[in-house]
C-alpha positions in Angstrom: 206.9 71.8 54.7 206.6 73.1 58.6 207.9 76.3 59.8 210.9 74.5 61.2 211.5 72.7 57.8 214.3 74.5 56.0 213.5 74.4 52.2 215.1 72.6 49.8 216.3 73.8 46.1 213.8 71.4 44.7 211.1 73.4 47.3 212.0 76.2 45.9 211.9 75.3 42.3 208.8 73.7 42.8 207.2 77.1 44.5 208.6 79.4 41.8 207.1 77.3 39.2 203.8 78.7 40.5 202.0 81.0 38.1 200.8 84.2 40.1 197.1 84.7 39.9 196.2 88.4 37.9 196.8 91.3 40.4 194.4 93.5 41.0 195.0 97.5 42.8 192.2 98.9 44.9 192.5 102.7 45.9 189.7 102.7 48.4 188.9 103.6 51.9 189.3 101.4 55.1 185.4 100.4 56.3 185.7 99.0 59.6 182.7 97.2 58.9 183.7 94.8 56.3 180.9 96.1 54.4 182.7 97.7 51.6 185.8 99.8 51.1 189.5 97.9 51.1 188.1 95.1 52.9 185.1 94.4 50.3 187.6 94.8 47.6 190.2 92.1 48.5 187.6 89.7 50.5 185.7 89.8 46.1 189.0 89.8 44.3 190.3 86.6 46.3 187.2 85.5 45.8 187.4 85.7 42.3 190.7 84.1 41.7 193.1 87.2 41.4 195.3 89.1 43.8 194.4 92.5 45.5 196.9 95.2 46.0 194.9 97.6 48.7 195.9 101.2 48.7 194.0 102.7 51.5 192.6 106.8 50.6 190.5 107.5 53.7 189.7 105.7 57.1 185.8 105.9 57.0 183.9 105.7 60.3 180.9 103.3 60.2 179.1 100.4 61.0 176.6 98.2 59.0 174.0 100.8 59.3 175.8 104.3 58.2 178.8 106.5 57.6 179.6 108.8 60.4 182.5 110.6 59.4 185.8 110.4 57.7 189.3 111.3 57.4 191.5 111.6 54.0 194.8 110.4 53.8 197.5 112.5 52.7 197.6 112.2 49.1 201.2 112.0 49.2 201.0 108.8 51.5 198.0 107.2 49.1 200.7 107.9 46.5 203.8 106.0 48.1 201.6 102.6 48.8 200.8 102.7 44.8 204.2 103.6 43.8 206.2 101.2 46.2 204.1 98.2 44.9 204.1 99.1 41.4 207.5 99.0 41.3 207.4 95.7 42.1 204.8 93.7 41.1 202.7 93.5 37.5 199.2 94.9 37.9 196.3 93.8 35.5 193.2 96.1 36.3 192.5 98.9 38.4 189.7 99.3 40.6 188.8 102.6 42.1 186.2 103.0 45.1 186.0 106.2 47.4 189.6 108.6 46.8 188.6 110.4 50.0 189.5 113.7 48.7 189.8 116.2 46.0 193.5 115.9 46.4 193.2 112.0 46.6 191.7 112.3 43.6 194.4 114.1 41.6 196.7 111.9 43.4 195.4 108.4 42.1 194.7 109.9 38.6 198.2 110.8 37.9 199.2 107.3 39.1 196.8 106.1 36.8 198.2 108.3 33.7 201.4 106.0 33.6 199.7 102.5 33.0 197.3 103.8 30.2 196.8 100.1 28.8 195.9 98.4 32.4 191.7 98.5 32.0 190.3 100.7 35.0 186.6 100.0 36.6 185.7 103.2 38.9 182.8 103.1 41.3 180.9 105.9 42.1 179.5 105.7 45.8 176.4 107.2 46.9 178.8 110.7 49.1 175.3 112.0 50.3 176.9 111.7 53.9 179.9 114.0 52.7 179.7 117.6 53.6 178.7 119.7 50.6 181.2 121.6 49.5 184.1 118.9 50.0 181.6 116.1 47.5 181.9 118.6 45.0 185.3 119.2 45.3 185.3 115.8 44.8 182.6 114.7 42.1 184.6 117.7 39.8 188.0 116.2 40.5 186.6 112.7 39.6 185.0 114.1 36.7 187.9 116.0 35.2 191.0 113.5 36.2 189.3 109.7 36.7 186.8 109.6 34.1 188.9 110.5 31.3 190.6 107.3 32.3 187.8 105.1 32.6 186.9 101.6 30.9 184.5 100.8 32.9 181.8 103.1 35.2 179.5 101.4 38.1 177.1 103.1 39.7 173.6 103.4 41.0 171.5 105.0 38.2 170.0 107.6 41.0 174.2 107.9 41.8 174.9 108.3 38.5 172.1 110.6 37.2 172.9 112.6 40.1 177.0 112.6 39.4 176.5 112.8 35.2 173.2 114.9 34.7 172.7 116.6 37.9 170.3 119.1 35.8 167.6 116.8 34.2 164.3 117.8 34.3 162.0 115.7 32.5 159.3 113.1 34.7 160.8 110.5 32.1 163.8 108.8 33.9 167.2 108.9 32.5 168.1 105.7 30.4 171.5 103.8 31.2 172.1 105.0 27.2 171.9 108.7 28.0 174.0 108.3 31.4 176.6 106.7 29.1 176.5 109.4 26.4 176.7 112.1 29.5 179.9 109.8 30.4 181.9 109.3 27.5 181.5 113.2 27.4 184.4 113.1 29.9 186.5 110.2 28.2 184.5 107.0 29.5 184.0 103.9 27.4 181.1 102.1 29.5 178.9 102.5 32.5 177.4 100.0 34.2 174.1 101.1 35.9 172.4 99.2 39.1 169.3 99.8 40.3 167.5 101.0 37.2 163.7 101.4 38.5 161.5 99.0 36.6 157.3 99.1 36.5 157.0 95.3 38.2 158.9 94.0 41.3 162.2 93.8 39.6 165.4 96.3 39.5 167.5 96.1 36.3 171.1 96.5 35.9 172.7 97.4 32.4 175.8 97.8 30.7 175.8 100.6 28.7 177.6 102.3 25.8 176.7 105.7 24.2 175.0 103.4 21.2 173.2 102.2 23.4 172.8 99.2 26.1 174.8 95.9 25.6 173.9 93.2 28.3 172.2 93.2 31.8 170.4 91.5 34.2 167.5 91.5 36.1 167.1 91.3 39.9 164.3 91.0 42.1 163.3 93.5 44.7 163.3 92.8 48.1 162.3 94.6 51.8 165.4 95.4 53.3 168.6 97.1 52.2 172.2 95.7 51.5 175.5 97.8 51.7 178.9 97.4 50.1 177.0 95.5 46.8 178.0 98.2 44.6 182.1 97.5 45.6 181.2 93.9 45.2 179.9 94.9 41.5 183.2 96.6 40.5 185.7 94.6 42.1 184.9 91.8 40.6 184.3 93.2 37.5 187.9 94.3 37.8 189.0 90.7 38.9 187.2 89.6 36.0 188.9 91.7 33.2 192.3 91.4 35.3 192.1 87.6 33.7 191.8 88.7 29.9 187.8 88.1 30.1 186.2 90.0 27.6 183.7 92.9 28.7 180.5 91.7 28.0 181.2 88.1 28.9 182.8 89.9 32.5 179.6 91.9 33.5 177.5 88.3 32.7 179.7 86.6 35.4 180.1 89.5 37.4 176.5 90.7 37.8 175.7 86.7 38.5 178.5 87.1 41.4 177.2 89.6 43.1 173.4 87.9 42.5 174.5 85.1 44.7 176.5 87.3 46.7 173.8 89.0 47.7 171.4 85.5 48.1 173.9 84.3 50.8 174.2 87.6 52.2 174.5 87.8 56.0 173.5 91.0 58.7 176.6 90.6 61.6 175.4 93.4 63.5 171.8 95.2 63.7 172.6 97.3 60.3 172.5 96.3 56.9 173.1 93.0 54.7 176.5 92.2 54.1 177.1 90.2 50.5 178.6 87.3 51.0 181.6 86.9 48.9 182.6 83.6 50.1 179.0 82.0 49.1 180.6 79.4 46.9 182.7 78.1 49.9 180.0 77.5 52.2 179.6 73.5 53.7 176.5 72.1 51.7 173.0 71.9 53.7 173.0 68.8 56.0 169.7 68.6 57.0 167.2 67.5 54.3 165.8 69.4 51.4 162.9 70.5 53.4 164.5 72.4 55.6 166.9 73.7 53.1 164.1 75.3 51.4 162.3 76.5 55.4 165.7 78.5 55.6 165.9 79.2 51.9 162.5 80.8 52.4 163.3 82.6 55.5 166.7 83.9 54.1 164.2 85.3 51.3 162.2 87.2 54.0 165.4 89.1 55.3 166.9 90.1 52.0 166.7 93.6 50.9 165.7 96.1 47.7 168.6 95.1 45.4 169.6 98.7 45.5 173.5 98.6 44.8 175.1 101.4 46.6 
């Protein structure tokens, strides 16, 4: 059917016969970059087979490299995209990135309060570039309104020991099972910790519960550094549960997404790594196995520490 095609009644039957794919709502901030943020969110969602719902919380300036500044949207206006979608269309999973403010936060949380049976996975970015008294403004609000909330935490484990135990002393690095005791202080079922420093060349990444850790997967280090993984991570996750996977089974296929995510990923400007969502969909190699494994081998050399922030 063309544009100038009027449909017919059997067109129409035929195209409300469609299933709709599981919908997914991202509260997250615009990146520019394409790194991360909304964009990340819906580029992994589609990619996963479900159907984002962006709701933009803060227009973040930055390019592949770093965050230069930001501005919150009004937390009544991050409110009215939710509400005016939700009143429409059937969500499945939440997925929560950057809130862009304290007020954000409170905002997103109460929106959150009326769907207690939709599973939420809330990501916990590295703020370092946020000024100091407005991240913990922040990390408190999260703490006290989104975590209560939460199925599912993702985070660095420097993020996370930072945002759960901020006081720990000892030289013996926090385990994923003590970060996930610290959050289902606050109402948390499960964190998901990236990044967890190993003794060889290898960073692992563990589901966790406060009994202790339930699957995981190992990656391998490499020299340079990736940005907008840890989005990746959660909104697939997200995708993942949207579907009626089960948990465990979802992290498996989720952390093996963003492992070939990461092996296709691509630097479009002089910054970071990009993950490529879209790795699946890429035209097969045309020019021999040899050079398939030459540019195999030199994509190796450009790929970064799988640090997922």
């Amino acid at each position: 059917m063309t544009a100038e095609t009027p449909a017919t009644e059997a067109d129409e039957d035929t195209l409300q016969e469609q299933p709709a794919p599981a919908c997914v709502m991202t509260f997250n901030a615009n990146d520019p970059s394409g790194s991360g943020g909304v964009a990340g969110d819906v580029s992994t969602i589609a990619a996963m087979g479900a159907h984002a719902l962006p709701v933009v919380t803060s227009i973040v300036m930055r390019d592949t490299a770093e965050v230069f500044d930001h501005h919150a949207i009004d937390a009544d206006v991050i409110a009215e995209q939710a509400r005016s979608v939700l009143e429409d269309v059937t969500i499945s999973a939440w997925k929560v990135g950057f809130l862009g403010s304290a007020e954000g936060v409170s905002a997103v949380a109460e929106i959150l309060s009326d769907y207690p049976d939709v599973p939420l996975v809330a990501y916990m970015p590295n703020l370092s570039w946020v000024e100091e008294d407005e991240q913990q403004a922040y990390l408190d609000a999260f703490r006290e309104l989104v975590l209560p909330q939460t199925e599912v935490l993702v985070g660095s484990h420097q993020t996370l020991c930072d945002f759960l135990i901020p006081d720990w002393e000892s030289e013996r690095p926090v385990s994923p099972r003590e970060l996930a005791v610290a959050a289902a202080k606050h109402g948390t079922r499960f964190v998901l910790v990236t990044s967890v420093p190993l003794p060889d060349q290898f960073l692992d990444n563990v589901l966790a519960s406060s009994q202790g850790a339930i699957t995981g997967e190992k990656f391998e280090r490499f020299e340079v550094s990736f940005v907008g993984a840890g989005d990746t991570l959660a909104a697939s996750l997200a995708a993942l549960l949207a579907t009626g996977a089960e948990l465990h089974a979802a992290v498996g296929e989720a952390l093996a997404f963003l492992d070939q995510a990461l092996d296709a990923g691509f630097r479009p400007g002089m910054g970071n790594v990009i993950p490529d969502r879209f790795f699946w969909a890429l035209p097969p190699d045309e020019e021999g196995e040899d050079e398939a494994g030459d540019a195999a081998e030199d994509a190796g050399a450009a790929k970064s520490p799988r640090h997922v922030h």
